[in-house]
N, C-alpha and C positions, 0 to 999 in steps of 0.2 A: 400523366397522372401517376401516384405513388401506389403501387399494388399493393395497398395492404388493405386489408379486410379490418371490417369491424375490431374483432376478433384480436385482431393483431395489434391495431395502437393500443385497445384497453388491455394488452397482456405488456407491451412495453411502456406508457405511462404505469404498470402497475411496479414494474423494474425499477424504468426512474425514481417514483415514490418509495421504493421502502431504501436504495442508494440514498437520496436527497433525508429521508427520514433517519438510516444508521447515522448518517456524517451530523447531521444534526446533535444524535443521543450523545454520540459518543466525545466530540468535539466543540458542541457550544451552549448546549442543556448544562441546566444545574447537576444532572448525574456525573457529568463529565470527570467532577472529582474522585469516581470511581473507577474510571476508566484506567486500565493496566498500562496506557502509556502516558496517562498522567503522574499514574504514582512511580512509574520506572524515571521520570521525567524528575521526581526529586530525588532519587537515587542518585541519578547526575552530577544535581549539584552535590550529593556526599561525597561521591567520586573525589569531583573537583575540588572540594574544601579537605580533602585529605590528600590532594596532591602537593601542596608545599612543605610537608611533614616530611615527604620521601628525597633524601637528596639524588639516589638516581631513580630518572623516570621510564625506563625502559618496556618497565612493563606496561604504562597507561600509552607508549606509544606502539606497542603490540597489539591492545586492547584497539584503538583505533585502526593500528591495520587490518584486524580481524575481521573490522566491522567494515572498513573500506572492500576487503575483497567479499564480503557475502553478498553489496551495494553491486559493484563489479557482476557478481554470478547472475544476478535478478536483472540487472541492464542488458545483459550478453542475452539471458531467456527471453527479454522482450524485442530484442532482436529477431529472435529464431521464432517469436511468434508472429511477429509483424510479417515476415519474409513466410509463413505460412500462412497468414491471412489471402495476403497474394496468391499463392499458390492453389485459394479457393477457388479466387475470381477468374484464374486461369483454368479450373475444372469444373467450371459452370455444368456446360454438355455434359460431362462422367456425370455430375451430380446427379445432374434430372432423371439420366438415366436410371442411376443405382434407385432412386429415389421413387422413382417411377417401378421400378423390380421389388421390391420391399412391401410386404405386407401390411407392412403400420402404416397409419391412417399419416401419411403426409402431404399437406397441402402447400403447394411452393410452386415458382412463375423465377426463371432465367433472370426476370429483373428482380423479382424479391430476394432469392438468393444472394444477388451481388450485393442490392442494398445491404443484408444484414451482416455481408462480409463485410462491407466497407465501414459499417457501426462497431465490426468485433476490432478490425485494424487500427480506427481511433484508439479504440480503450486501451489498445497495445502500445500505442504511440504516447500518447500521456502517460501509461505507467512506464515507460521509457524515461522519458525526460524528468520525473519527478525520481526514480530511480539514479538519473547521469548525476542531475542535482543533488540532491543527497551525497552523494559520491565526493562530488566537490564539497560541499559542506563540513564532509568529516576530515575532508585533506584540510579545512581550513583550521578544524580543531588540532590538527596534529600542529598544526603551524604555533597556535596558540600556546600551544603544552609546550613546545620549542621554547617559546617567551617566556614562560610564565617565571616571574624569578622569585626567588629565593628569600626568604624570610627576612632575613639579613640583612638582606641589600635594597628593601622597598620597605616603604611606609605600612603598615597597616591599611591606608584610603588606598593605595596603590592596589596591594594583596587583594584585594575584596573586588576591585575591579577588574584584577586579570582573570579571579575568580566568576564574576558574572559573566563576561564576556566568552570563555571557553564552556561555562555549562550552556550559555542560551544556544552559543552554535553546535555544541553538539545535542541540543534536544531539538532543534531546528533539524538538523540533518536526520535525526530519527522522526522528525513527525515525518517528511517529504518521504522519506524509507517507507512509514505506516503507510503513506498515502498510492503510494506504489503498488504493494502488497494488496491492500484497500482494492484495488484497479483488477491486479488478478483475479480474487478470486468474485470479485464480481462481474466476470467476463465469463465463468462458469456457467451460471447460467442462459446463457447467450447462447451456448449449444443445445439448449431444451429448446432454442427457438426455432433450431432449424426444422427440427422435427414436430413439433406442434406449439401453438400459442399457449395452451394449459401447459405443458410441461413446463414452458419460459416462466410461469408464474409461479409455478408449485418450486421447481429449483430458486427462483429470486427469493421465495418467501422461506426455504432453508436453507438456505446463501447465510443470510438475515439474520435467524435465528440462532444459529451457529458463533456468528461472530458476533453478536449480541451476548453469549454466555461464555465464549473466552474473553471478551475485555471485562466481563464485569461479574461472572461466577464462576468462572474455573480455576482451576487448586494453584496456578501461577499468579493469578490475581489475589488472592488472599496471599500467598506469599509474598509478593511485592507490598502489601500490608504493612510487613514488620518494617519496624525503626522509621515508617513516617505519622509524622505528627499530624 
């Protein structure tokens, strides 16, 4: 049987629900239009529509390495997170001990401990992969900017298509980035779990709220404001 207490699933369905409820607000609600990777997401395409203007492109292929190696940074950390998830489940015994030594109220069993290790190593493992993703994605955009030709030498119906096709993949490659990011810092609270079930939900519920008022009230999101329609 699964050791968790009462206790414990309503503090982790309370996790998943306000997860399942941000990705919701921010990505398929009507607010979403508010959302600062939406409005960064037309920025994109100004980018892009002002890349055939510039005959050399060196800087938007800087600009995409910049972004490749920060993709890079966040894949390597989930790496070295994953590889300490492990390193939990290998210190089960220390745990219980320390755990058992500690005057805060914590309640935990050898088997719940690993369960909630093996819950934090998933989360690691997805923002992994949506992180390597992204990676490639924006290598796809530099490919793209490589193509993109020249006013000159393309149609108009041609220009507009090289045009959509390099803004969709690189706001493709920034959503899979967000969704990575996303993964982090909702793994935050996953360490209130080890130590109590309320902690897991008071940290989920300012996890939340947090990133609830930087997509949609903090002073980078009213800047991303200017110049869209």
């Amino acid at each position: 049987m699964i050791p968790f207490s009462s206790f414990d699933i309503i503090a982790l369905l309370w996790y998943l629900l306000f997860w399942a409820a941000f990705t919701y607000l921010v990505d398929y609600s009507p607010l979403k239009k508010h959302n600062i990777s939406v409005l960064m997401a037309a920025h994109r395409y100004r980018w892009m529509r002002s890349l055939p203007k510039r005959e050399f492109r060196m800087i938007d292929t800087a600009i995409i390495t910049g972004l490749q190696n920060g993709t890079a940074f966040f894949a390597s950390t989930a790496l070295l997170a994953i590889g300490a998830g492990f390193a939990m489940l290998n210190a089960t015994d220390i745990a219980m001990k320390v755990a058992n030594d500690l005057s805060l109220p914590i309640e935990t069993s050898p088997e719940l401990w690993e369960i909630k290790a093996i819950i934090l190593i998933c989360i690691y493992v997805y923002a992994f992969f949506k992180f390597g993703w992204a990676y490639r994605l924006f290598n796809y955009t530099s490919i793209l900017i490589g193509a993109f030709p020249y006013p000159d030498d393309a149609t108009e119906e041609e220009l507009d298509r090289a045009i959509k096709q390099a803004a969709e993949m690189n706001t493709l490659a920034g959503h899979h980035f967000t969704l990575g990011l996303r993964a982090f810092f909702f793994s935050a609270p996953m360490f209130g779990w080890f130590i109590h079930p309320l902690l897991f939900m008071i940290a989920s519920t300012i996890v939340t709220a947090v990133l609830i008022r930087r997509h949609f009230f903090s002073r980078p999101q009213l800047i991303s404001q200017l110049f869209v329609k």
